[in-house]
PAMI-133752 format. One line per 4 residues: their letters; for each residue x, y, z of C-alpha. Coordinates in nm, 2 decimals, m for minus. Layout:
// residues N
A	X,Y,Z ~ ...
This chain:
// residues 228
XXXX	6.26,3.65,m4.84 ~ 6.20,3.79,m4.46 ~ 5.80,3.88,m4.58 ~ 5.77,3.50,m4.74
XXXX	5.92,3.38,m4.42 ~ 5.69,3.52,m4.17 ~ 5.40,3.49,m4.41 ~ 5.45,3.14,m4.41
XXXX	5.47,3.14,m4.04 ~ 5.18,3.31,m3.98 ~ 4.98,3.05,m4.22 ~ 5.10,2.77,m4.04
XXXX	4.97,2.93,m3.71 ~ 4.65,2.99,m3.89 ~ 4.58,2.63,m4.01 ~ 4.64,2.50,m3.64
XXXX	4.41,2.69,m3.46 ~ 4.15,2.59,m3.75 ~ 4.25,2.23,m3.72 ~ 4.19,2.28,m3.34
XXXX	3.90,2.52,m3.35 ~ 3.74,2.20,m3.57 ~ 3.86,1.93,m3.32 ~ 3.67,2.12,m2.99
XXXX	3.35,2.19,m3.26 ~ 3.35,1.80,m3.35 ~ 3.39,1.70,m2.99 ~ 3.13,1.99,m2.83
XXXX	2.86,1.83,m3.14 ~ 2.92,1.48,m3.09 ~ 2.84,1.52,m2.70 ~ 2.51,1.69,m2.79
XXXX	2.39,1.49,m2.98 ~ 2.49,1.11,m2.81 ~ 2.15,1.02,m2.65 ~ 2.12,1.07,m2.29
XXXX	2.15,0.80,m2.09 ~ 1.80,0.72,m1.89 ~ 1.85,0.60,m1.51 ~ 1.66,0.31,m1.60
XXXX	1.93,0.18,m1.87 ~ 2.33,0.13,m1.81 ~ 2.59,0.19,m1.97 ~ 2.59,m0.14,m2.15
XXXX	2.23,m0.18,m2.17 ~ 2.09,m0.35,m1.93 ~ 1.83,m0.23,m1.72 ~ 1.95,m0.09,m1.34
XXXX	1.88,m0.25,m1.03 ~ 1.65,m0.11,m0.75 ~ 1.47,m0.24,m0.47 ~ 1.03,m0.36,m0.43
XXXX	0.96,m0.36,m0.02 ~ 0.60,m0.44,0.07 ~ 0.43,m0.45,0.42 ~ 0.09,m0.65,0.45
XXXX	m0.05,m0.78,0.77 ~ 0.09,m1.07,0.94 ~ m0.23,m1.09,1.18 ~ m0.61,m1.01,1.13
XXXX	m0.95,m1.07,1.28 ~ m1.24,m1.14,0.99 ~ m1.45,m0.75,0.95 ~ m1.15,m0.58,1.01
XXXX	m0.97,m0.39,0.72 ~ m0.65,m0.32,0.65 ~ m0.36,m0.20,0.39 ~ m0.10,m0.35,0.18
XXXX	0.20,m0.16,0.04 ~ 0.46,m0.20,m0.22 ~ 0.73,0.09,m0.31 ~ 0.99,0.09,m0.57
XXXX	1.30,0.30,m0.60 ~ 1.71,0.27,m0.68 ~ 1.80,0.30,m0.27 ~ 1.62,0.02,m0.04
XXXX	1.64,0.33,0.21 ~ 1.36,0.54,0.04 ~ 1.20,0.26,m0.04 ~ 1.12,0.14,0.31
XXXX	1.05,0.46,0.44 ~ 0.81,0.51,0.17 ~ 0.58,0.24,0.36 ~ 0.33,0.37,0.58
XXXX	0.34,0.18,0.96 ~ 0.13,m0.05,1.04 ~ 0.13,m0.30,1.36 ~ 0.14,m0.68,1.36
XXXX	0.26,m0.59,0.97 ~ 0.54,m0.82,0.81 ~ 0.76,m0.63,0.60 ~ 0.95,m0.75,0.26
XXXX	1.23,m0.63,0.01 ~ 1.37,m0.75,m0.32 ~ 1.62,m0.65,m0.53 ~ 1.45,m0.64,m0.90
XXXX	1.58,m0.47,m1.23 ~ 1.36,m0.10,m1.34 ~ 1.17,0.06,m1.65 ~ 1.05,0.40,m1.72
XXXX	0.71,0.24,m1.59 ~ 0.63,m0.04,m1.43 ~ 0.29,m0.24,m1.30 ~ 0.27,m0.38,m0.95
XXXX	m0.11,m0.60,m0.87 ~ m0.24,m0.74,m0.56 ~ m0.42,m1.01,m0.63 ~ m0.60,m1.31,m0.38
XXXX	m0.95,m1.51,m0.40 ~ m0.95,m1.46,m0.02 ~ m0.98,m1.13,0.01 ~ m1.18,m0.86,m0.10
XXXX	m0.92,m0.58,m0.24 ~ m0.95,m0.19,m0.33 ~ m0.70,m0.02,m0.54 ~ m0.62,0.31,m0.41
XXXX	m0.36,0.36,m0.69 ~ m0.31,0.31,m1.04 ~ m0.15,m0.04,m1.15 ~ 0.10,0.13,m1.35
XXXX	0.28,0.42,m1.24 ~ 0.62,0.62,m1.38 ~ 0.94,0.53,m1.15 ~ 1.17,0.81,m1.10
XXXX	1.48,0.90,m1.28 ~ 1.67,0.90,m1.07 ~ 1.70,0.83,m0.65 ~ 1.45,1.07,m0.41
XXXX	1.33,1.01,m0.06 ~ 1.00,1.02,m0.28 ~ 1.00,0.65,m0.41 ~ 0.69,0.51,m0.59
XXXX	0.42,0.32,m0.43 ~ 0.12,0.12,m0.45 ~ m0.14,0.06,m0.17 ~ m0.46,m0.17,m0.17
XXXX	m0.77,m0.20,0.14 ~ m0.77,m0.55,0.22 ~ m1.04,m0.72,0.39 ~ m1.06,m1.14,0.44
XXXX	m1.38,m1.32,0.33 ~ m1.30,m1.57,0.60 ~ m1.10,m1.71,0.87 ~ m0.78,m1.94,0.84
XXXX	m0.47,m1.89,0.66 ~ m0.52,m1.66,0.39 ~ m0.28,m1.55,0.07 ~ m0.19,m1.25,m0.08
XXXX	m0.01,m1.26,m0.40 ~ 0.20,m0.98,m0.51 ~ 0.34,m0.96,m0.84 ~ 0.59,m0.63,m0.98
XXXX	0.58,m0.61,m1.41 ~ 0.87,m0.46,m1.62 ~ 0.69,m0.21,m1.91 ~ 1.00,m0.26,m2.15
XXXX	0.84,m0.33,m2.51 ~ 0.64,m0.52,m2.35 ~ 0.50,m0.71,m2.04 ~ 0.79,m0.95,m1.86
XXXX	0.70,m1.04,m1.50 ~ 1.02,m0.92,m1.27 ~ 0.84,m0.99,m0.94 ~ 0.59,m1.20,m0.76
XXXX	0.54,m1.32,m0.46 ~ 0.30,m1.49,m0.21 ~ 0.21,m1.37,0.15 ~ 0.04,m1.58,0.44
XXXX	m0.19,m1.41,0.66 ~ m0.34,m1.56,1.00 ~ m0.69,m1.44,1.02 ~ m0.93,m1.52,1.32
XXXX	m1.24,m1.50,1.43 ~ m1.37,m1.17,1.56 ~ m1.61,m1.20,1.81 ~ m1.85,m0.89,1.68
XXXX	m1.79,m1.01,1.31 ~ m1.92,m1.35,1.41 ~ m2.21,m1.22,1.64 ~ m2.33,m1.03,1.35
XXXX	m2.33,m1.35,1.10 ~ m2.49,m1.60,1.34 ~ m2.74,m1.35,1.36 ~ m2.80,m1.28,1.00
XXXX	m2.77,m1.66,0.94 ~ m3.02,m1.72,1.18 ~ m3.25,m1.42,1.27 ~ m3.51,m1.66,1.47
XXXX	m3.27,m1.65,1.74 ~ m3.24,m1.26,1.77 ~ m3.67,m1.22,1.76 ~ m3.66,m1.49,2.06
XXXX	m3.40,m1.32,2.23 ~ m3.63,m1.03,2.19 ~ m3.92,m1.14,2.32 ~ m3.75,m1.31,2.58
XXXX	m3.60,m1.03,2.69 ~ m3.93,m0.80,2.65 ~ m4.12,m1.09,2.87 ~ m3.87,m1.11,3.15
XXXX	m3.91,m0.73,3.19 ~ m4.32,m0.74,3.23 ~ m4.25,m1.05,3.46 ~ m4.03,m0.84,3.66
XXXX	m4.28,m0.53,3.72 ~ m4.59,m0.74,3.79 ~ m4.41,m0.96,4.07 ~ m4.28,m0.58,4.20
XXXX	m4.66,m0.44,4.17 ~ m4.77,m0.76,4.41 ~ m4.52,m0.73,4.66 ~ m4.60,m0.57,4.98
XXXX	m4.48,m0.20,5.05 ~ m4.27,m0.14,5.33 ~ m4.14,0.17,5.51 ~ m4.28,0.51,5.37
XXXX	m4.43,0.37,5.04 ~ m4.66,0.17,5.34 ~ m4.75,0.47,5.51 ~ m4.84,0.66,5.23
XXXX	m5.12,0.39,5.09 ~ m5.28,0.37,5.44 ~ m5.32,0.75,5.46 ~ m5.45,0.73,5.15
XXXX	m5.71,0.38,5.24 ~ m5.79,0.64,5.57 ~ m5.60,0.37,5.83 ~ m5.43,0.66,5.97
């Protein structure tokens, strides 16, 4: 009866450490294989916030060239010092919602725009002092008040438009920019200026050719007529 006892003891200490052996297996499994949740999705779903700042100038002069910026990321921090500086700049932020990838354009009909970056660009997993960013060369087509239009897409089975925005920028004359059109607009005025110019000059020597030497230049042409 003593043997029976502790043999049934000993299976009763037996199934428990199975039955808890199989609990920490199921619990260790079922971590491993629940998906990972991507910094760009919640908890419940929805996509996390972040911040879109932008910098564009406030102030040109037509001929000059200039950038516009836009950088994405989870702290406004990084995103703002992901801007490059830039004077007489206006500077922007937004809180918007972020995918995996997203699309930011510049777009304007009074401008002429280069792209020195891809439209659509990965943003990072998770917050760096590295955020992403977009930058275009701007030039204006004209004087007045000009608009820039800046819109930020969500790549999220599909295209949903998150962002956009429009930008006013004062843009005046600049004196060599305008120099340069008149004359390209009107290149009979530069050959008379020219020639003006060029006869002026000949005027000039021959009245200095007729005027009377004085002082040593004097001398030296009557030694040479053999007055002295």
């Amino acid at each position: 009866m003593e043997v029976a006892g502790h043999t049934k003891f000993w299976t009763r200490i037996a199934w428990a450490v199975a039955v808890t052996a199989g609990l920490v297996t199921g619990i260790v499994i079922s971590g491993l294989l629940q998906p990972a949740i991507s910094y760009h999705v919640s908890p419940n779903g929805s996509l996390v916030p972040g911040y879109l700042t932008y910098r564009c100038p406030e102030h040109m002069t037509t001929g000059e060239h200039a950038n516009a910026e836009v950088a994405i990321d989870q702290e406004l921090e990084y995103a703002l010092k992901a801007l490059s500086p830039q004077k007489n700049a206006q500077t922007g932020s937004n809180h918007i919602s972020l995918s995996p990838v997203m699309e930011v354009t510049l777009t304007s009909g009074d401008f002429d725009i280069v792209a020195n970056s891809s439209p659509q660009q990965r943003v990072g997993d998770k917050a760096t002092n590295n955020a992403t960013k977009w930058s275009w060369e701007i030039a204006p087509k004209r004087s007045g008040t000009l608009n820039l239009h800046f819109a930020a897409k969500l790549i999220v089975d599909g295209v949903a438009t998150d962002f956009a925005a429009t930008r006013d920028v004062d843009v005046r004359v600049g004196i060599i920019n305008a120099t340069s059109t008149f004359i390209m607009a009107h290149p009979e005025f530069s050959l008379l200026t020219v020639v003006g110019g060029l006869g002026s000059g000949i005027w000039a020597w021959i009245k200095n050719k007729r005027k009377p030497l004085a002082g040593f230049g004097a001398w030296i042409k009557e030694k040479k007529n053999g007055k002295l």
